[in-house]
PyMOL Python script that loads the backbone (N, CA, C, O; Angstrom):
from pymol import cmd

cmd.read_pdbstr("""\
ATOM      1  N   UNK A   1       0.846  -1.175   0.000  1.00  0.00           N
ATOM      2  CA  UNK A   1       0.000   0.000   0.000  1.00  0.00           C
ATOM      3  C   UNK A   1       0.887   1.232   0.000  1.00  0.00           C
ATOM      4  O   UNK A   1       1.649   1.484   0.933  1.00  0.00           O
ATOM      5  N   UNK A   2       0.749   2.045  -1.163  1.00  0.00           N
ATOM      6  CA  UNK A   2       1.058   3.215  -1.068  1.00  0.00           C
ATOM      7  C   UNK A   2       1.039   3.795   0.122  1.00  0.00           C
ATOM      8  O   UNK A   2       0.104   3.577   0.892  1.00  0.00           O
ATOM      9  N   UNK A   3       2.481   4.951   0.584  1.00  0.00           N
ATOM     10  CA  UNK A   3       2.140   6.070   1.944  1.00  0.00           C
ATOM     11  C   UNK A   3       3.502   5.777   2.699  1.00  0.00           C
ATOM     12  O   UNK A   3       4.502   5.284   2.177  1.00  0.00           O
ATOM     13  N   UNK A   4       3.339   6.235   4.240  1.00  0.00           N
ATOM     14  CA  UNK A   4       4.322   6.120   5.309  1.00  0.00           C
ATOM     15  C   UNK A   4       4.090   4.700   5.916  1.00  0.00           C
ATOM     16  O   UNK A   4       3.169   3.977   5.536  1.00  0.00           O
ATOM     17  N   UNK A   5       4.892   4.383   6.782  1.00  0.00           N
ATOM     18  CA  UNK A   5       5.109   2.894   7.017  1.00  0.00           C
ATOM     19  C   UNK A   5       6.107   3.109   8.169  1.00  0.00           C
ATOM     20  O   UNK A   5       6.672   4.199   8.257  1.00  0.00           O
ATOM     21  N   UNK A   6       6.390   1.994   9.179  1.00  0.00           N
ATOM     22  CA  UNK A   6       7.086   1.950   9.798  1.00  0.00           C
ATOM     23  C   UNK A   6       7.000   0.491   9.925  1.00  0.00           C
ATOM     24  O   UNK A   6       6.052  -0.274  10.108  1.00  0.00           O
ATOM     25  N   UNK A   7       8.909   0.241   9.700  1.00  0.00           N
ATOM     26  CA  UNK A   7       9.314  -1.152   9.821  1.00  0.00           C
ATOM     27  C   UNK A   7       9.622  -1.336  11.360  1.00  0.00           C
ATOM     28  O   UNK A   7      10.060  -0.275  11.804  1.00  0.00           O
ATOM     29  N   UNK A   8       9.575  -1.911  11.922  1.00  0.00           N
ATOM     30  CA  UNK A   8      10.145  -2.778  13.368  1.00  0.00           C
ATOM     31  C   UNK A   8      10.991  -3.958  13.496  1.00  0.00           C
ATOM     32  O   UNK A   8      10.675  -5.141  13.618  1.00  0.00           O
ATOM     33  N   UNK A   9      12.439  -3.236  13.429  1.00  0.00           N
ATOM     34  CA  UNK A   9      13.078  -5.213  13.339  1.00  0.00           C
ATOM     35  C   UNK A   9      13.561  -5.384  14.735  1.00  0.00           C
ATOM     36  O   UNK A   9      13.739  -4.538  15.611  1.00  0.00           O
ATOM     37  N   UNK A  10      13.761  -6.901  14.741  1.00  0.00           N
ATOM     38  CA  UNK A  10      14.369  -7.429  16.228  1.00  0.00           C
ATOM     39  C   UNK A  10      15.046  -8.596  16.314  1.00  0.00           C
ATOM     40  O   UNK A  10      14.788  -9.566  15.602  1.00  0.00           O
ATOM     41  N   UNK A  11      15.882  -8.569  17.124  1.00  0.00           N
ATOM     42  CA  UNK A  11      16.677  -9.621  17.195  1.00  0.00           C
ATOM     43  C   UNK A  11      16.461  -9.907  18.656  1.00  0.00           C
ATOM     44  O   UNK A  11      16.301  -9.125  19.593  1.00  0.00           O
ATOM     45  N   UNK A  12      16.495 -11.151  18.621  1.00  0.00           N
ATOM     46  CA  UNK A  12      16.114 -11.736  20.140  1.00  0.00           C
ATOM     47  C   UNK A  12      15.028 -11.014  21.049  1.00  0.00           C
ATOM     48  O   UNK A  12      15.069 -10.778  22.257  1.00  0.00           O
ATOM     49  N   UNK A  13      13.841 -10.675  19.912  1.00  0.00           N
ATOM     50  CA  UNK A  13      13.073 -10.252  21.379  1.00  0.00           C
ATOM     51  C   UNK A  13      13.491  -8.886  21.476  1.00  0.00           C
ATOM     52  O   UNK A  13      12.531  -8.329  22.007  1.00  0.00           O
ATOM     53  N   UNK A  14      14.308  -8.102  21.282  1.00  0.00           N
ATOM     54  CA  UNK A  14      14.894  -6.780  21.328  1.00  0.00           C
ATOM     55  C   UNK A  14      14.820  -5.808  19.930  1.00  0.00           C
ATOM     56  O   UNK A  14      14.959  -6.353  18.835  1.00  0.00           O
ATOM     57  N   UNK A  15      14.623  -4.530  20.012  1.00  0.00           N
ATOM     58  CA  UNK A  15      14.548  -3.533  18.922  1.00  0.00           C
ATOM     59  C   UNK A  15      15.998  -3.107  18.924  1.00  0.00           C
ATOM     60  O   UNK A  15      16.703  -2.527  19.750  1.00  0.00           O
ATOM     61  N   UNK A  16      16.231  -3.674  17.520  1.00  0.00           N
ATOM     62  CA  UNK A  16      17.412  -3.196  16.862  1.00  0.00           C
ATOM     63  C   UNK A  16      18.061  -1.975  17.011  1.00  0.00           C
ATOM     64  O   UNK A  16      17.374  -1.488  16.113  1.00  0.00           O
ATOM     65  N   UNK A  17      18.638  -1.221  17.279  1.00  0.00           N
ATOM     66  CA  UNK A  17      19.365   0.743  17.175  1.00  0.00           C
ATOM     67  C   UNK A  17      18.464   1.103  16.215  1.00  0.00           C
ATOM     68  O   UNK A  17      18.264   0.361  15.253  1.00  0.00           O
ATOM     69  N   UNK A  18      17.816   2.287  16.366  1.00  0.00           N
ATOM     70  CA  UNK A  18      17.184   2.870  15.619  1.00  0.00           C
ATOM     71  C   UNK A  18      16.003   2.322  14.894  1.00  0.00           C
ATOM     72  O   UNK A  18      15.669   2.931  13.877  1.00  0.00           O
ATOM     73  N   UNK A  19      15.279   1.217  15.265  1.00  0.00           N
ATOM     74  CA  UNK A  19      13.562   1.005  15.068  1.00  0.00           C
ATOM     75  C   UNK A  19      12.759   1.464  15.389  1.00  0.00           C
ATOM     76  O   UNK A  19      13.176   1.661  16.531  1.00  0.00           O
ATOM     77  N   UNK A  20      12.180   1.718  15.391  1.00  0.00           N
ATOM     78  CA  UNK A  20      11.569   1.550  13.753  1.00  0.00           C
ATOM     79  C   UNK A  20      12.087   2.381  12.726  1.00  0.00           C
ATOM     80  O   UNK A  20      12.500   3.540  12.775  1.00  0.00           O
ATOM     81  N   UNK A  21      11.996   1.620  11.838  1.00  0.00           N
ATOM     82  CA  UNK A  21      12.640   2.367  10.539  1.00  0.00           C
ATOM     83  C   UNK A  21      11.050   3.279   9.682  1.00  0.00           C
ATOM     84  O   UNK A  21       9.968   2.691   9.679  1.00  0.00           O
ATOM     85  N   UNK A  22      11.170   4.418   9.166  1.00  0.00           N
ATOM     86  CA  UNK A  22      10.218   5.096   8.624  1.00  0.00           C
ATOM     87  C   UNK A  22      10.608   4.848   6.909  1.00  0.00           C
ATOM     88  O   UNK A  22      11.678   4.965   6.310  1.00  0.00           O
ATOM     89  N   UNK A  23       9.554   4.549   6.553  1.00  0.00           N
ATOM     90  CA  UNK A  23      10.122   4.170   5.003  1.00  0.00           C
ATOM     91  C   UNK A  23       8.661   4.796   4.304  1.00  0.00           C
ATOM     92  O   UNK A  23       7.579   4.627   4.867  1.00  0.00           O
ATOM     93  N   UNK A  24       8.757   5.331   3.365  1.00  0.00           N
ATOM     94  CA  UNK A  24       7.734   5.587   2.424  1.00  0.00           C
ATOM     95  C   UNK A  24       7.373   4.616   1.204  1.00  0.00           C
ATOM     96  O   UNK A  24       8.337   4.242   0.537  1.00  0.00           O
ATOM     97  N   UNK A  25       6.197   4.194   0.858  1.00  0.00           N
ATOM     98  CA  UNK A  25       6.176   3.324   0.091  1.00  0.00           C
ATOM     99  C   UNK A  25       5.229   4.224  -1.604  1.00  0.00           C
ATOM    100  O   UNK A  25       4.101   4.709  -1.516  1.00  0.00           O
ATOM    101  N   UNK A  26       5.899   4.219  -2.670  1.00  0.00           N
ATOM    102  CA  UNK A  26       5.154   4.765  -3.546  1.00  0.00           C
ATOM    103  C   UNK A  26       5.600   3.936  -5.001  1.00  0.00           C
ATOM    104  O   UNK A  26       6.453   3.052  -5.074  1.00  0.00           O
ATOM    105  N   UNK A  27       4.618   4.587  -6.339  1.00  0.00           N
ATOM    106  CA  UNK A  27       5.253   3.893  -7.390  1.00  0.00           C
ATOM    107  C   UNK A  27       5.990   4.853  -8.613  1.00  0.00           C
ATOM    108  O   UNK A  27       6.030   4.727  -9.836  1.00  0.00           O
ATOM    109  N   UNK A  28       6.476   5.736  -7.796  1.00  0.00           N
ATOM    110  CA  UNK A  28       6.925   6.908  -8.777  1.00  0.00           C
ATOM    111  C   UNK A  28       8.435   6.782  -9.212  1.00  0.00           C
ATOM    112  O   UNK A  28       9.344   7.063  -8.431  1.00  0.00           O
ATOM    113  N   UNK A  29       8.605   6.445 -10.205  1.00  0.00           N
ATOM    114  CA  UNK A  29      10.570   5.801  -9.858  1.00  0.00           C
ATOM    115  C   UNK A  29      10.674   4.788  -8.940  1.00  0.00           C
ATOM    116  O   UNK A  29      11.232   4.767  -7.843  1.00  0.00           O
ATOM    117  N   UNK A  30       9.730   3.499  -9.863  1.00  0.00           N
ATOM    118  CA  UNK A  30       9.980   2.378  -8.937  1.00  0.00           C
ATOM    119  C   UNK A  30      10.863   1.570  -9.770  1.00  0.00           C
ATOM    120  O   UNK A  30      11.101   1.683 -10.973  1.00  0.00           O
ATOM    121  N   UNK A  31      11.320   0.707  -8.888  1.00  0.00           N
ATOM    122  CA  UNK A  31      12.658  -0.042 -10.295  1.00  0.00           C
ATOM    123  C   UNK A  31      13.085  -0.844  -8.829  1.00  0.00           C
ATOM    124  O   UNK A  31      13.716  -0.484  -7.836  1.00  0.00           O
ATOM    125  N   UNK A  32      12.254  -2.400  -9.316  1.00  0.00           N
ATOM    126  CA  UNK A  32      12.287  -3.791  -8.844  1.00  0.00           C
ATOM    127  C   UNK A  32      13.580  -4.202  -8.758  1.00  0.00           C
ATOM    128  O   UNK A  32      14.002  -4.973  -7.895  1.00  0.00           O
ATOM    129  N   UNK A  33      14.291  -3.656  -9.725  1.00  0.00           N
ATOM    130  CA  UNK A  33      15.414  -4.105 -10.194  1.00  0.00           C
ATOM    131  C   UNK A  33      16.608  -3.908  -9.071  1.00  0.00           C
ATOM    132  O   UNK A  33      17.662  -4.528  -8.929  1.00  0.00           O
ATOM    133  N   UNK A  34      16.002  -2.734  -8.275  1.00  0.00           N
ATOM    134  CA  UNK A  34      16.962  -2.158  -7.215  1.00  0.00           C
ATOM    135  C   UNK A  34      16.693  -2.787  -5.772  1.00  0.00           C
ATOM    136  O   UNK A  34      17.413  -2.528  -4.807  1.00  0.00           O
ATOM    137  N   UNK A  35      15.561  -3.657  -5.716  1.00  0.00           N
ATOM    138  CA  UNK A  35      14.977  -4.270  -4.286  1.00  0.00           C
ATOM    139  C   UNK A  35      16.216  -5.586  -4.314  1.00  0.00           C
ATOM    140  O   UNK A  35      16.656  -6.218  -5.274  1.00  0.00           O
ATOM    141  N   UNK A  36      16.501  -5.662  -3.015  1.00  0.00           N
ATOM    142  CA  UNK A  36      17.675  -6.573  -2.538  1.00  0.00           C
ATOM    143  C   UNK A  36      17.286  -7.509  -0.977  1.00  0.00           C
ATOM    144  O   UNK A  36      17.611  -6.750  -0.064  1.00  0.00           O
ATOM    145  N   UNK A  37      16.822  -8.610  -0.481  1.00  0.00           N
ATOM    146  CA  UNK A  37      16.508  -9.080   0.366  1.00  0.00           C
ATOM    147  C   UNK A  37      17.116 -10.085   0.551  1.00  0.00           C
ATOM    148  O   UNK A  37      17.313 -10.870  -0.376  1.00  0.00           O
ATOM    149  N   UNK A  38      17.746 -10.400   2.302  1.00  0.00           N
ATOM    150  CA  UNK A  38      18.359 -11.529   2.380  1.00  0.00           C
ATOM    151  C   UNK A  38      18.315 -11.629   3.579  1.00  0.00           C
ATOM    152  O   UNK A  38      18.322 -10.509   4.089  1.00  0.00           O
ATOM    153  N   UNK A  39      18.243 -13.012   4.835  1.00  0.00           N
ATOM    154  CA  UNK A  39      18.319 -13.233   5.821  1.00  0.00           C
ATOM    155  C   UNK A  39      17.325 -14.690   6.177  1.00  0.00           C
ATOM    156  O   UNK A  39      16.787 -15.423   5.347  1.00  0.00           O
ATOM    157  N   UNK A  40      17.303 -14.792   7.450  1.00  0.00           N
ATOM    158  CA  UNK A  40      16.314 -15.833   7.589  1.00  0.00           C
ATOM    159  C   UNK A  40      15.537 -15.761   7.993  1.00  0.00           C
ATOM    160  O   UNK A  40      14.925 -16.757   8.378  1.00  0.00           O
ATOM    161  N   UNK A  41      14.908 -14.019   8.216  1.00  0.00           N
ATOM    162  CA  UNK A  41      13.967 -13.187   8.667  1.00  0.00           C
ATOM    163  C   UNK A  41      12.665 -13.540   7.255  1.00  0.00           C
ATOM    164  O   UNK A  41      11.458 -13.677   7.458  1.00  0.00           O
ATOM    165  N   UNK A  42      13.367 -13.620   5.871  1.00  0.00           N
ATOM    166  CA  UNK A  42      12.644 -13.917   5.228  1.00  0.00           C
ATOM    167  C   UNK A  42      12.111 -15.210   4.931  1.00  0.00           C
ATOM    168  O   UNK A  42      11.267 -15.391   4.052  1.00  0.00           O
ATOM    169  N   UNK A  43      12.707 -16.332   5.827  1.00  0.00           N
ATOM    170  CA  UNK A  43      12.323 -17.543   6.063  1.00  0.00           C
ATOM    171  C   UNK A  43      10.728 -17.876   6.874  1.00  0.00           C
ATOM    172  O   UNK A  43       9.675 -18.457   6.611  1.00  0.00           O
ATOM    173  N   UNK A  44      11.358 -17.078   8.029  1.00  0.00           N
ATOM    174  CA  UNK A  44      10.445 -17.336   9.287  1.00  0.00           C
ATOM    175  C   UNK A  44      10.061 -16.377   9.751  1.00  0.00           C
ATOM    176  O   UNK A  44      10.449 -16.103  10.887  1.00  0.00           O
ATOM    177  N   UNK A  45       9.251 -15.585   9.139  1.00  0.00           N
ATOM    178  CA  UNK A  45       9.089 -14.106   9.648  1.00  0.00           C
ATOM    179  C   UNK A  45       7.893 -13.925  10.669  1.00  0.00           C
ATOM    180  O   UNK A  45       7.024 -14.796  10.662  1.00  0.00           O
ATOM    181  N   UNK A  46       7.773 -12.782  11.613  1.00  0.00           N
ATOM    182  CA  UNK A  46       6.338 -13.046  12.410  1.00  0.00           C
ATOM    183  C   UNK A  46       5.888 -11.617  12.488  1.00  0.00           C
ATOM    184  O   UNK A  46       6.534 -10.638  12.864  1.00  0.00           O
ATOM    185  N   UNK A  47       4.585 -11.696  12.035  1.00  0.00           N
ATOM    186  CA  UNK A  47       4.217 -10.400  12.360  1.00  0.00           C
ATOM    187  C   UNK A  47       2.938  -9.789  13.486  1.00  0.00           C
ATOM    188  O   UNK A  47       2.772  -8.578  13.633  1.00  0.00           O
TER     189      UNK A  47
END
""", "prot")
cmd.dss("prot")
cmd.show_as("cartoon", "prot")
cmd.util.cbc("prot")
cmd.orient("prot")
């Protein structure tokens, strides 16, 4: 969804330095090509 957003990451139960992250999400100069994801957060994720 298009707009503002706030990510929350954690490790062990704990908020990372600086979480939440504020990220804007839009499709103006979007380029897939530039999205990069890796961890095992994307395995087993919980929300």
């Amino acid at each position: 969804e298009n707009g503002v957003h706030w990510i929350h990451v954690r490790f062990n139960g704990r908020d990372i330095p600086d979480s939440p992250f504020r990220i804007v999400v839009g499709q103006a100069n979007a380029d897939p090509g530039r999205v990069f994801a890796s961890g095992s957060g994307l395995r087993q994720g919980e929300t």
